[in-house]
C-alpha positions in Angstrom: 122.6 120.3 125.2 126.3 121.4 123.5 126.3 118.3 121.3 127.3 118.0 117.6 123.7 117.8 117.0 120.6 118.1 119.5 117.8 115.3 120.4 115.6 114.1 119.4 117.1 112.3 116.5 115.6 109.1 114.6 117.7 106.1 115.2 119.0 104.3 112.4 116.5 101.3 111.5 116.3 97.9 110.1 114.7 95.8 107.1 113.9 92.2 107.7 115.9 89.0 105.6 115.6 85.4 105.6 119.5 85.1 105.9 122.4 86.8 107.1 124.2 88.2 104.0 127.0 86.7 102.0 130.0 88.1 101.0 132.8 91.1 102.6 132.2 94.0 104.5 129.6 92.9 107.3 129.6 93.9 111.1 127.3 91.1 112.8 125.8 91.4 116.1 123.3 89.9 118.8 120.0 91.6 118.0 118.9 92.5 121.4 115.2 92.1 122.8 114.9 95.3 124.5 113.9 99.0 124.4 116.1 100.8 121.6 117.6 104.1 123.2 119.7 106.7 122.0 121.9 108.0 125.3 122.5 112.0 125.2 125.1 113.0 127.9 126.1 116.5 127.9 127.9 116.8 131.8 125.5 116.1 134.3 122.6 116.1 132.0 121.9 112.2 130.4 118.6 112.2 128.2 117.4 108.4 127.6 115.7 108.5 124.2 113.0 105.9 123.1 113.1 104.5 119.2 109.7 106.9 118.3 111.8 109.9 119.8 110.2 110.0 123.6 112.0 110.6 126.7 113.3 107.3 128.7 114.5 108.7 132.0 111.2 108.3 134.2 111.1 104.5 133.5 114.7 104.2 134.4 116.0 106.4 136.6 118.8 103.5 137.8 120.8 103.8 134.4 122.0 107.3 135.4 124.4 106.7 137.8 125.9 103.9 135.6 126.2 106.3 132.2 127.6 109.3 134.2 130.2 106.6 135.7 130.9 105.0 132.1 130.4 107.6 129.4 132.5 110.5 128.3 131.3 114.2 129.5 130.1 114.9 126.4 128.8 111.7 123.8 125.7 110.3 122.1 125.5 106.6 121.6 122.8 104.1 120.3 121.6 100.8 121.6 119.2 98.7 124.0 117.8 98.8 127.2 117.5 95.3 128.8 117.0 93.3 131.8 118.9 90.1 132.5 118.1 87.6 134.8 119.7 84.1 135.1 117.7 82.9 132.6 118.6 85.7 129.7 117.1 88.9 128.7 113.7 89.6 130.4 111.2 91.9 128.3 108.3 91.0 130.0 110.1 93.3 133.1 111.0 95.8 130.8 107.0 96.3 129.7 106.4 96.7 133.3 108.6 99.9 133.7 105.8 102.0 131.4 104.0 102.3 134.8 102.3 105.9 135.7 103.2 105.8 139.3 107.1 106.8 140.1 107.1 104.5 143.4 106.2 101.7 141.5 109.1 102.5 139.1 111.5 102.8 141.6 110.8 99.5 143.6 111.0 97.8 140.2 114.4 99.1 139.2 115.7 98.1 142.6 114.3 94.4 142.3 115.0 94.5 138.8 117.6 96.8 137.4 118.0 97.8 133.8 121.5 98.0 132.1 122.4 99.4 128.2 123.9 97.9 125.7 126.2 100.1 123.3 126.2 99.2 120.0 127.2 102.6 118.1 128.7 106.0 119.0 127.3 109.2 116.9 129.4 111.9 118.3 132.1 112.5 121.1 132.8 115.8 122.2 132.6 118.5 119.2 133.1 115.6 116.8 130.0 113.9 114.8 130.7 110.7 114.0 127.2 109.7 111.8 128.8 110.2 108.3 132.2 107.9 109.2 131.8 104.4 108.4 130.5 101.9 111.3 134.1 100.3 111.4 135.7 104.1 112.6 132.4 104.3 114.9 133.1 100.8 116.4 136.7 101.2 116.7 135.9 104.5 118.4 133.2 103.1 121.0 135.8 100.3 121.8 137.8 102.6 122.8 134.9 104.6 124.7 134.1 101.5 126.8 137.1 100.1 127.8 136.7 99.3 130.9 134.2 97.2 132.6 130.8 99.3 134.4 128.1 97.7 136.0 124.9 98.4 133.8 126.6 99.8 130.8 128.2 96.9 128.6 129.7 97.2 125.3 127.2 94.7 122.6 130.0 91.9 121.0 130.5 92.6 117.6 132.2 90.1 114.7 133.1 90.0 110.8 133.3 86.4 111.0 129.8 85.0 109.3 130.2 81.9 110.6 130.5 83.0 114.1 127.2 85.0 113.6 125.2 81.9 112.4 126.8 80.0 115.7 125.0 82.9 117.2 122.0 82.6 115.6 120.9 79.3 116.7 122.2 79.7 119.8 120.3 83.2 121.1 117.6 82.4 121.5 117.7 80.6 124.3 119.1 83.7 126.3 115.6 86.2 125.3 117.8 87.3 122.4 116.2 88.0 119.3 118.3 87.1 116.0 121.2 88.8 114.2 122.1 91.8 113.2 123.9 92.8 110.1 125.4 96.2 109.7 128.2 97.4 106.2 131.1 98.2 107.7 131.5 101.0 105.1 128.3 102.5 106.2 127.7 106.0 108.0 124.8 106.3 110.3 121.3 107.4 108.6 118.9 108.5 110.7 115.6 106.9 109.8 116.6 104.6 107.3 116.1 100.8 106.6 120.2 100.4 106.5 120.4 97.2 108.7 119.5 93.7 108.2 117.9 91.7 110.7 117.5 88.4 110.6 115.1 86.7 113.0 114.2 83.3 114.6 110.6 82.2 112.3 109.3 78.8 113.7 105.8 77.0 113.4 103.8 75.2 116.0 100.6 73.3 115.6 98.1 74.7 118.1 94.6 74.1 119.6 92.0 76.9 118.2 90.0 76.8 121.5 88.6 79.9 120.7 88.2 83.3 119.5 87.2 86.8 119.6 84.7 89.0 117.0 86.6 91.5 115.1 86.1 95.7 116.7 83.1 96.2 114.2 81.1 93.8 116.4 79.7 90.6 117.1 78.7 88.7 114.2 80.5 90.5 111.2 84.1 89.2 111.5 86.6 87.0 113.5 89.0 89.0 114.8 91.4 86.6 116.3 91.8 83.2 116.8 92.6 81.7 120.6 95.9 79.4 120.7 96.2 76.2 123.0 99.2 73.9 123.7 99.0 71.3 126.3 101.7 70.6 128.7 102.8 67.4 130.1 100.0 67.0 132.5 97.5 67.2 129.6 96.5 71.1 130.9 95.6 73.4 128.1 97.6 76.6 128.4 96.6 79.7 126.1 100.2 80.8 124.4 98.8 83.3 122.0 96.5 84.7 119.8 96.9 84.9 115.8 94.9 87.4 113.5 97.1 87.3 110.1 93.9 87.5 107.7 92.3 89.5 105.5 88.6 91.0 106.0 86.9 87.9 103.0 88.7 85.6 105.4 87.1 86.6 108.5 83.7 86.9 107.5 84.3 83.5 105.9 85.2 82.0 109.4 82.2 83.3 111.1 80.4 80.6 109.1 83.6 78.4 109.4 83.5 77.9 112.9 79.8 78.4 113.9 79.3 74.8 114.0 82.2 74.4 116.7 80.6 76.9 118.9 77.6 74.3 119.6 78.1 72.8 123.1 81.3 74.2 123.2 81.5 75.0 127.1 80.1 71.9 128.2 84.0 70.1 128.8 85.4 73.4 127.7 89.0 73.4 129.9 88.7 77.4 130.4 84.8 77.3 130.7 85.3 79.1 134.2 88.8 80.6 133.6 87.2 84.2 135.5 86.3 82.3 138.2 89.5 80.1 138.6 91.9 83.1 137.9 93.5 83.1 140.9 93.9 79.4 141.1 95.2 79.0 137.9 97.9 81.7 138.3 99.0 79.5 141.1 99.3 76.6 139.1 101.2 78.5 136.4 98.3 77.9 133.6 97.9 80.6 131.3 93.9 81.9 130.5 92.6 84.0 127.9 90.9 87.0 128.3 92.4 88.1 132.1 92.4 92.1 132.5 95.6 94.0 133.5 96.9 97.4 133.3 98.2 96.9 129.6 94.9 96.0 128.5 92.4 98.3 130.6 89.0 99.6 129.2 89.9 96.6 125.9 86.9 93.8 125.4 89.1 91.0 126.0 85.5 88.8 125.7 85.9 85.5 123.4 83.7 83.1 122.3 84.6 79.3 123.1 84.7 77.0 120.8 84.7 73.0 120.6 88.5 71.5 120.5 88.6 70.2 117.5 90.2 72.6 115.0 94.1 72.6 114.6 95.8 75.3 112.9 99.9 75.9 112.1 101.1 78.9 112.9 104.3 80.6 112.4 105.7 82.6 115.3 109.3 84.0 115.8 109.8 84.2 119.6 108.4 82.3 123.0 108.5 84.4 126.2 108.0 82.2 128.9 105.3 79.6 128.2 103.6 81.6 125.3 104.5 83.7 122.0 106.2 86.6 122.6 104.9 88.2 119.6 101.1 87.4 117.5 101.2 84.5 115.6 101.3 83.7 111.7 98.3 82.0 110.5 100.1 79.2 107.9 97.3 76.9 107.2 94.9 74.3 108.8 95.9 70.9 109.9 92.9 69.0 109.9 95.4 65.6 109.8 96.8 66.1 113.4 94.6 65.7 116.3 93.9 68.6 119.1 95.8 66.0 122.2 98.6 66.2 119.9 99.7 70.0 120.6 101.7 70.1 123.1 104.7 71.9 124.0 107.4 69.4 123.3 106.5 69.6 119.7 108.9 73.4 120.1 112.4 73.5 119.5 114.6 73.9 122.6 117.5 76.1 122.1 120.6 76.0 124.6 120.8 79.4 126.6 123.6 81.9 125.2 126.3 82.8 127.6 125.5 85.9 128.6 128.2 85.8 130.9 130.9 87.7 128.7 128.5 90.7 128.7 127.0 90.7 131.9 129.3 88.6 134.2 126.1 86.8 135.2 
C-alpha cells in the first residue's frame, strides 16, 4: 500500500479507571462494544485490521462497498466494528462472523450487516497525522466524514464532562460499553495505555448451582463456579460463570462445597438440561454446559450442586439474559436466601439513542 506508513500497525490502547477524569483538556466518547479495526484504504484496496494485528476482510466483506463510498482514496482511520439492531449494539452477532465457512459469512452479513465507527484518522494522503494532537486529528476526520454513508458513521465526540457522565449511565442500555477519555493534546501511540476507559462495574447476588473442576482434573481444584438467577416464573436461568480465585482458594472449595454435592440432582432444576436442550431453547431458558462451535473439543462437564449457596459477584456488562463478560467473585452471602436471586434485583438502564448515529 502507498500510505504514510504500512499495516500492520498496533492500535493505540487503553488503561482502566474508576472515573472519568477531572479537569481541562479531555475528548470523551461512547466506548463502543465491538471489534476494534484499523481501516487501510489505498484506491481500490481496503485492508480491515483486527486490534492483535489480523486481517478483517473475510468476516466482513459488506463494509467494503460502504468505505470505498465514504473514505478518501488514500487514508488510515481507527475504530469499531458493530452491529445495531433496534435494541442497540449486538456483539453476540459480531462473534458469529469468526465462522470458517465463507457462505455462512455472507448470509450473515446480509441478515445482519456490520457498519464502522470512526473515531480517529492516522494519515490522509502523503500526510501522517499520529504525532498531531487528537483535537487536529478530530477536526480533520470531521471534516473526512461529512456527509452521511450508510455503514460508516462518524463516533460523537464531546469536551463537556458532564455530558459524558449523562452518557455513562445512560449506554448501557444501547450494548454500549462505558466511556472513553482521550487528552486532546495527545498524538497517537501505537501500543500504548494512553486512553482511559471507564466501564459499567455492578454486583448481583446469584445461585451457585454448580460448578466445574479446574483443567488439572477432577478432584484437585474448582475451576469455576455455575451462576443462577431466577426469572419471574421462578425458572432458574444460568447467566454466567465466575472463576476470580486463586489456586489455595480452589482447593479450599473442593472441601467447601463437597457437602452440597450430596443429593444434589434429586430436584436439581437442570438435572436433565442435555436431554431438555431443545425444549429449553424454545422456552428461552439458558443451561450450562451446551456445546457449540465456540466451544468444540472443551469439557464443558459440571458437577451439580444443592441450591443453597449464594455468592455476590461483580460483573460489568449483561448481554441478553446473562453476563456478557466472567464474573467477579466479591464474597459469600450466606444472609440472603437462593429464591431471592432473581433478575429484578439488576439495574435497568434506559436505551441510548442510537438514532443520531445510525438513523435507526
Amino acid at each position: 500500500m502507498g500510505l504514510p506508513f504500512s499495516p500492520p500497525l498496533a492500535p493505540m490502547l487503553s488503561a482502566a479507571a474508576a472515573g472519568l477524569p477531572d479537569g481541562e483538556g479531555w475528548q470523551f466518547e461512547p466506548k463502543w462494544d465491538g471489534f476494534r479495526t484499523l481501516v487501510f484504504r489505498d484506491g481500490e484496496e481496503i485492508l480491515l485490521q483486527s486490534r492483535d494485528e489480523k486481517p478483517l476482510n473475510r468476516y466482513f466483506p459488506e463494509l467494503v462497498g460502504p468505505l470505498t463510498a465514504a473514505l478518501p482514496d488514500r487514508c488510515v482511520l481507527d475504530g469499531e466494528i458493530v452491529i445495531a439492531a433496534a435494541g442497540g449494539l449486538d456483539f453476540e452477532a459480531l462473534l458469529l462472523r469468526i465462522h470458517p465457512a465463507a457462505t455462512r459469512v455472507r448470509l450473515l452479513a446480509e441478515q445482519s450487516p456490520a457498519s464502522f465507527v470512526a473515531w480517529d484518522l492516522l494519515a490522509l494522503g502523503d500526510d501522517d497525522l499520529r504525532e498531531l494532537p487528537l483535537s487536529a486529528r478530530r477536526k480533520r476526520l470531521e471534516g473526512v466524514l461529512t456527509a452521511a454513508h450508510p455503514g460508516v458513521h462518524l463516533s460523537p465526540a464531546t469536551r463537556d464532562r458532564a455530558l459524558a457522565e449523562d452518557w455513562f449511565r445512560r449506554f448501557e442500555g444501547a450494548g454500549l460499553d462505558g466511556v472513553m477519555a482521550k487528552r486532546l493534546n495527545a498524538p497517537y501511540r501505537a501500543g500504548e495505555r494512553t486512553m482511559i476507559k471507564v466501564k459499567h462495574a455492578r454486583t448481583a447476588d446469584c445461585v451457585v448451582a454448580g460448578f466445574r473442576w479446574h483443567k488439572n482434573g477432577p478432584g484437585t481444584m474448582i475451576g469455576s463456579l455455575l451462576l443462577g438467577l431466577y426469572d419471574e416464573e421462578g425458572i432458574l436461568h444460568h447467566v454466567g460463570v465466575t472463576a476470580s480465585f486463586t489456586n489455595a482458594v480452589r482447593k479450599q472449595l473442593v472441601e467447601d462445597l463437597a457437602p452440597l454435592r450430596t443429593g444434589a440432582l434429586e430436584d436439581h432444576p437442570w438435572r436433565d438440561w442435555a436431554e431438555a436442550q431443545d425444549e429449553a431453547a424454545a422456552r428461552g431458558q439458558r443451561l450450562p454446559g451446551a456445546t457449540s462451535r465456540w466451544n468444540r473439543g472443551k469439557d464443558l462437564s459440571w458437577v451439580p450442586l444443592r441450591l443453597e449457596r449464594v455468592v455476590e459477584v461483580a460483573y460489568d456488562h449483561m448481554q441478553g439474559t446473562r453476563f456478557r463478560h466472567g464474573a467477579h467473585f466479591v464474597r459469600w452471602r450466606p444472609d440472603k436466601r437462593p429464591e431471592d436471586c432473581r433478575y429484578d434485583q439488576l439495574e435497568v438502564t434506559p436505551p441510548y439513542e442510537l438514532e443520531r448515529v445510525f438513523g435507526l
